[in-house]
N, C-alpha and C positions, 0 to 999 in steps of 0.2 A: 461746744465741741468744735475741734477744727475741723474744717470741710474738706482741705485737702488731704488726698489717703497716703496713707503708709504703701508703698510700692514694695511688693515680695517677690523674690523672684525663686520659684519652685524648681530644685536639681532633681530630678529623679520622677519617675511617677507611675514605680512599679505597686504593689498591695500597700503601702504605707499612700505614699505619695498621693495616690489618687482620694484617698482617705480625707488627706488633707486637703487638697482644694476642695472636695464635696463639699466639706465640714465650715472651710473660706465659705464659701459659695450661697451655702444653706443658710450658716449662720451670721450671716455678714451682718445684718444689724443688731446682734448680742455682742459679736466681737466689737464692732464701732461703741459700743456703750461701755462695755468694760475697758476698753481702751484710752478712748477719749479720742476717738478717729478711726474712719474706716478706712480700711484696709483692702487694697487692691494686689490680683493675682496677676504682676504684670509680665510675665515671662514663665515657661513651662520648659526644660530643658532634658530632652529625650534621648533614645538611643533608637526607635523604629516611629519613626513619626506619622509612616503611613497605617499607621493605627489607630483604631476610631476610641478616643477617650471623651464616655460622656461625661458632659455637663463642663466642660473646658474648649472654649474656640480653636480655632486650628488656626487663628492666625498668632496666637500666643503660644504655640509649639516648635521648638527649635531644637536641632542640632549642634549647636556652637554653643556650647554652655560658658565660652571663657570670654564670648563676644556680651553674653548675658548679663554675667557677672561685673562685665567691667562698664557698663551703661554709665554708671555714674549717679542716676538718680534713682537706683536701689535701693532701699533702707535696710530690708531685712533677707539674706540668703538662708533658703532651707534645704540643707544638704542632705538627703535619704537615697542616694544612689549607692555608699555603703563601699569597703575596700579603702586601697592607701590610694592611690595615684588611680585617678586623676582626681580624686575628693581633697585630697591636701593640697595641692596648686591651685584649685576652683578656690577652696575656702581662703588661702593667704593671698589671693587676688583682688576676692570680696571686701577684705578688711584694707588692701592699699587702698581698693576703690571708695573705701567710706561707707562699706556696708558694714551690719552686724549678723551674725551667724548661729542658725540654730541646727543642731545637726542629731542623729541618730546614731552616730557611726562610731561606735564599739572600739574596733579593731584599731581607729586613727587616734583615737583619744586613749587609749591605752600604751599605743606606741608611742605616739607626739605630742601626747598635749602638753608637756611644757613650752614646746616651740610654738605651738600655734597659741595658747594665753601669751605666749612673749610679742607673740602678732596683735594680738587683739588688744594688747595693753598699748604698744607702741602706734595704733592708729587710732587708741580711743573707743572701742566699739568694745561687744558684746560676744562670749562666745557662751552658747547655754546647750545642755547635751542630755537633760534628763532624759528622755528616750534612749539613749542606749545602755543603759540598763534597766532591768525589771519591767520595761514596756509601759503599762498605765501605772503601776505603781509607784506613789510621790517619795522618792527616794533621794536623790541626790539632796534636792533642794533645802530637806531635814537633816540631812547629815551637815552641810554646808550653811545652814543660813539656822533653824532650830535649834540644833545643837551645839552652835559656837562657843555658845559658852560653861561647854560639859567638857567631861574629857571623856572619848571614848575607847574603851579598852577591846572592843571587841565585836564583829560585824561576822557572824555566820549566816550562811543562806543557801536557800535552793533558788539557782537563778537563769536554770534552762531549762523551760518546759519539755520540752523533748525528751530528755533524759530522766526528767522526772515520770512523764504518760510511762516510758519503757522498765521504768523500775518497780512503779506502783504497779502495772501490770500484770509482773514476775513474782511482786509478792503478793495478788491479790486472787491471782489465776495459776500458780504454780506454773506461768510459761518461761522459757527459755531465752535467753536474749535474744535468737536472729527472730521465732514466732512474735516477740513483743516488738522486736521494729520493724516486721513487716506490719503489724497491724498500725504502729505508728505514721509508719508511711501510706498505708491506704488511707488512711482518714485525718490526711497532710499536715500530720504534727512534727514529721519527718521530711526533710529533705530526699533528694534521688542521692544526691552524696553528703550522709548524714557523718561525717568524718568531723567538721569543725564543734559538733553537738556533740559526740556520743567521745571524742576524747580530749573533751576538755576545753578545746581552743576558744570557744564563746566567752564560758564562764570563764577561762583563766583573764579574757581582755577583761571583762566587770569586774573581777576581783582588784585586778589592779587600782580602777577607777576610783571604786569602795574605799579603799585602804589607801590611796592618796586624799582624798577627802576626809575619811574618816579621821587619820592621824597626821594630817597636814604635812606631808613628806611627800617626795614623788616617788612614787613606786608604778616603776613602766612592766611593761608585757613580760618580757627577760626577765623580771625578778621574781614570778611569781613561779612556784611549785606547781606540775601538773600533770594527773594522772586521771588516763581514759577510765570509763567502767563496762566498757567491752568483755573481760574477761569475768567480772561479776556471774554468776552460777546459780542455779537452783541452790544446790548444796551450800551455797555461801547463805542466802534466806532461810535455810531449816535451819544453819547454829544460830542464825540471829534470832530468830523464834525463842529459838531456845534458850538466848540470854533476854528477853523481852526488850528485844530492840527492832528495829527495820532497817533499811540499806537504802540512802541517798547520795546523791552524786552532789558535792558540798563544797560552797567557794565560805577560804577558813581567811579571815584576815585579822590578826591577832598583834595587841603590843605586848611587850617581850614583861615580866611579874616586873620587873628594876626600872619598865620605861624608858632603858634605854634604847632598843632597837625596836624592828618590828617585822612579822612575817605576813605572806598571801601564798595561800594553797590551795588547789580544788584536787578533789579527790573523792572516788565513794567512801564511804563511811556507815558505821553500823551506830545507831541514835536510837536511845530508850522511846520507847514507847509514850512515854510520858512527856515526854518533849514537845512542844507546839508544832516545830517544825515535820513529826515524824507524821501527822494529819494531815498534809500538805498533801493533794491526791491529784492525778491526772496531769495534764500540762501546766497546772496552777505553779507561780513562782511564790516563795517570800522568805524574809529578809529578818532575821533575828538580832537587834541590836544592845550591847551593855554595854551602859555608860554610869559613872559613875552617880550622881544627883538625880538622872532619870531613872536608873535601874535598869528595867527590861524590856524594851517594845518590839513590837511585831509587826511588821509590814506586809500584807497578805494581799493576793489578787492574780488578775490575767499577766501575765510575762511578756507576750507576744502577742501577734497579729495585725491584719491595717486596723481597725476602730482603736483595741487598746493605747498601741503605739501613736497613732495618732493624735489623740487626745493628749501624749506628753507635748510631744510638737506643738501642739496650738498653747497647750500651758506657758511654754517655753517662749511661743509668739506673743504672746499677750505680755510678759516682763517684759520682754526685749523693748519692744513698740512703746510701752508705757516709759523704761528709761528713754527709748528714741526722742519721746517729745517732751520729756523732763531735762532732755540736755546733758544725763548723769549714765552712767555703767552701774551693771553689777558685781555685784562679787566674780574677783578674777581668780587665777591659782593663790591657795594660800598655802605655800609649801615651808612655811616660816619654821617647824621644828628641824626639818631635816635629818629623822633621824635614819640610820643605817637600816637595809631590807637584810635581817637574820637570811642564813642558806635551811635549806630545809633539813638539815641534821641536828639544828639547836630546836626545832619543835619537839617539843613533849608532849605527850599524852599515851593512852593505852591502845593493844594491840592486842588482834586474834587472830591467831596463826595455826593454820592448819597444814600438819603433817602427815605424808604416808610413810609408813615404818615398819621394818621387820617385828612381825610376832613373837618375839620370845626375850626370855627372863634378862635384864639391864635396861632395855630401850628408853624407858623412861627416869631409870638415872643418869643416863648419859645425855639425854635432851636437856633436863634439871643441871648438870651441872657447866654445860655450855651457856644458859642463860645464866646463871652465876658469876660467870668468869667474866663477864659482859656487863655486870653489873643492870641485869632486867630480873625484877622480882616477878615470879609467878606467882599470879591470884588464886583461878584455877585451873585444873584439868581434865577433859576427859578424854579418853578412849576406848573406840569399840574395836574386834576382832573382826575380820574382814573372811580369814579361813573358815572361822567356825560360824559365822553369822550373827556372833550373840553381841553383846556389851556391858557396856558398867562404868564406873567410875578406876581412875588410874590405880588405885590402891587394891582394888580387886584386880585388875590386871596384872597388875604385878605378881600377885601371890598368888594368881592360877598360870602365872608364863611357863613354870616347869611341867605342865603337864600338857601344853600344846605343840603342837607342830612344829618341827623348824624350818623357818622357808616361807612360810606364812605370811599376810600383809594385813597390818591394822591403820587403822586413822589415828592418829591425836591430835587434839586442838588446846591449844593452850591459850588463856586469856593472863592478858601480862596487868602490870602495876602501873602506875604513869613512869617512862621512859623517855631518851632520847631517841629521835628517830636514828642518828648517827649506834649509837646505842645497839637498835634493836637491826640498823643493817648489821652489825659485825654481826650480830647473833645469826642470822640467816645465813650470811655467809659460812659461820662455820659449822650452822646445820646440815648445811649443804655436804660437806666434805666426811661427814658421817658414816660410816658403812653401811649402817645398821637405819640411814635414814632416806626415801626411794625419791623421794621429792616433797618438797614446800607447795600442797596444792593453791593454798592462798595467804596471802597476807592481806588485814583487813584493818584499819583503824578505827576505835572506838572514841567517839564525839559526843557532847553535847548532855554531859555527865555533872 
């Protein structure tokens, strides 16, 4: 074993971070063995320094993280302070300086990581990120390094805990969306500004990621489709019951049936029961994969937190360190297909769309023949009476319309055929313009079929 250690210099060292040098600290002679050297915590780079962080010296705590990075006798930078700027300058400083780079940060590598593999490659080092997505779960490095030699058609996943505890909640306890995030938030699965979770912006940066790995294409932040589940409803959970599905908030990264293009989408979604992914309960994340020669796997675990996350980071530390004294790199970006990111109107799949509607005799062929003209098949329908209080299926509705009220207001929901989403907005739109139609309570898309 070499004697002299791998020099780390730790950026951040909020819940994660601290995580990680405990983990240095504790485990230092497991790390030294798996490694083939131990590994020193030579620099700690803060933003309240007059704060008492145990089991880390306070002469290895600094404010100038750019003074850190640029030491020179650094091997390995671990970036977990999180955000673009100032983590994108730290990190393309680390790599003039002859460091390699292990990082957490979501948001920078969905936005830039072309630019920064274009850094990492032209100083020779290392850039490894499996921490920011799915947290402990080994995700990237399977898509990336397992799978190379598969083709992967297809990466679905629940991949923000947050919004999963708020959803399993709603459909577990019949609570409402603000009662399921306030209990999210008292029992801190939830942010005070749970905004970047609850619409999307997390999952949409990992969707990216995903779907640049998975399909060897770069697909940044901007390309990916994305919609909050905020507006998600009790009543949106009773139709799903009622089709034996549930309601998750879903990063969708799809190649296109011809190969040639590909999409990334997050979005709630209504997923049979039967589905692996629809068991997925509480903050738990995971990661549904099809690939051609593998077929089906499943990636299941914690998502977040400092130990989970952590433990990617040190995974992460232990390649880097191992290429460090091998003299070699890893796998850099392999954006080698290049194929084009579809808009989100050439996705296809099915849709539940629920209407309020005047009660009386047509309503339901005039909905029917708008989705026609639109070219979206209706699978099925139902509709209940909202005046009278009762229900039934559309065909009984229909043939008791002349003998109800006029002025009245019923529900329809209609589950469609597989569509274009381009497709099914024209149909909305010209639902809309209806007379006889009061509002589109929800539109819902149906996954994982």
């Amino acid at each position: 074993m070499r004697t002299r250690p791998l020099k780390v210099a730790l950026l951040g060292c909020g819940v994660v971070g601290s995580e990680v040098a405990r983990i240095m600290t504790t485990h230092a002679d497991d790390l030294a063995a798996r490694i083939g050297a131990p590994v020193e915590l030579a620099g700690v780079a803060v933003r309240r320094p007059s704060k008492v962080r145990q089991g880390i010296p306070a002469e290895l705590v600094t404010t100038d993280a750019t003074a850190l990075v640029k030491r020179g006798d650094i091997d390995v930078v671990v970036e977990v302070i999180g955000g673009i700027e100032p983590a994108r300058t730290l990190i393309t400083t680390a790599f003039e300086h002859g460091a390699s780079v292990v990082s957490a940060n979501k948001a920078l590598v969905a936005q830039d990581g072309a630019a920064l593999h274009a850094a990492a490659e032209e100083h020779g080092r290392d850039l490894y990120y499996e921490a920011a997505v799915a947290g402990a779960i080994p995700l990237i490095r399977p898509l990336r390094e397992s799978l190379a030699g598969d083709k992967v058609n297809r990466v679905l996943g629940i991949v923000n805990g947050t919004t999963n505890f708020i959803l399993d909640k709603m459909d577990s306890t019949g609570a409402g969306y603000q009662e399921a995030l306030d209990e999210a938030t008292a029992l801190g699965y939830a942010e005070a500004d749970p905004t970047a979770d609850v619409e999307g912006f997390d999952a949409a940066a990992k969707a990216a990621i995903l779907a640049g790995i998975a399909f060897h294409t770069r697909v940044r932040l901007d390309d990916v489709y994305r919609e909050g589940m905020t507006e998600v409803t009790a009543a949106d959970f009773a139709s799903a019951k009622k089709m034996g599905c549930t309601i998750k908030l879903l990063a969708i990264c799809e190649r296109a049936a011809d190969g040639g293009s590909v999409t990334a989408r997050v979005h709630p979604a209504m997923i049979p029961l039967t589905h692996p992914l629809a068991s997925v309960r509480g903050a738990y994340n995971a990661v549904f994969v099809e690939s051609d020669a593998a077929g089906r796997l499943m990636f299941y675990g914690p998502g977040a937190g400092g130990a989970p996350t952590a433990s990617a980071v040190l995974g992460d530390l232990v390649a880097v360190c191992r290429n460090r004294l091998s003299g070699a790199t890893g796998p850099g970006e392999s954006a080698y297909a290049a194929l084009p990111v579809s808009p989100m109107g050439d996705v296809v799949t099915r849709y539940h769309i629920s209407l309020d509607v005047a009660d009386k005799p047509g309503v339901l062929a005039q909905v029917a023949t708008v989705f026609a003209e639109h070219d979206v098949s209706i699978d099925t329908v139902r509709q209940q009476s909202r005046s009278q209080g009762g229900g039934g299926d559309a065909a009984a509705a229909e043939q008791g319309g002349s003998e109800r009220r006029e002025g009245g207001e019923a529900s329809l929901v209609v589950v469609t055929h597989r569509a274009s989403d381009a497709s099914l907005a024209g149909t909305v739109e010209a639902l809309r313009s209806l007379d006889t139609v009061r509002g589109v309570a929800s539109i819902m898309r149906v996954e994982g079929e």
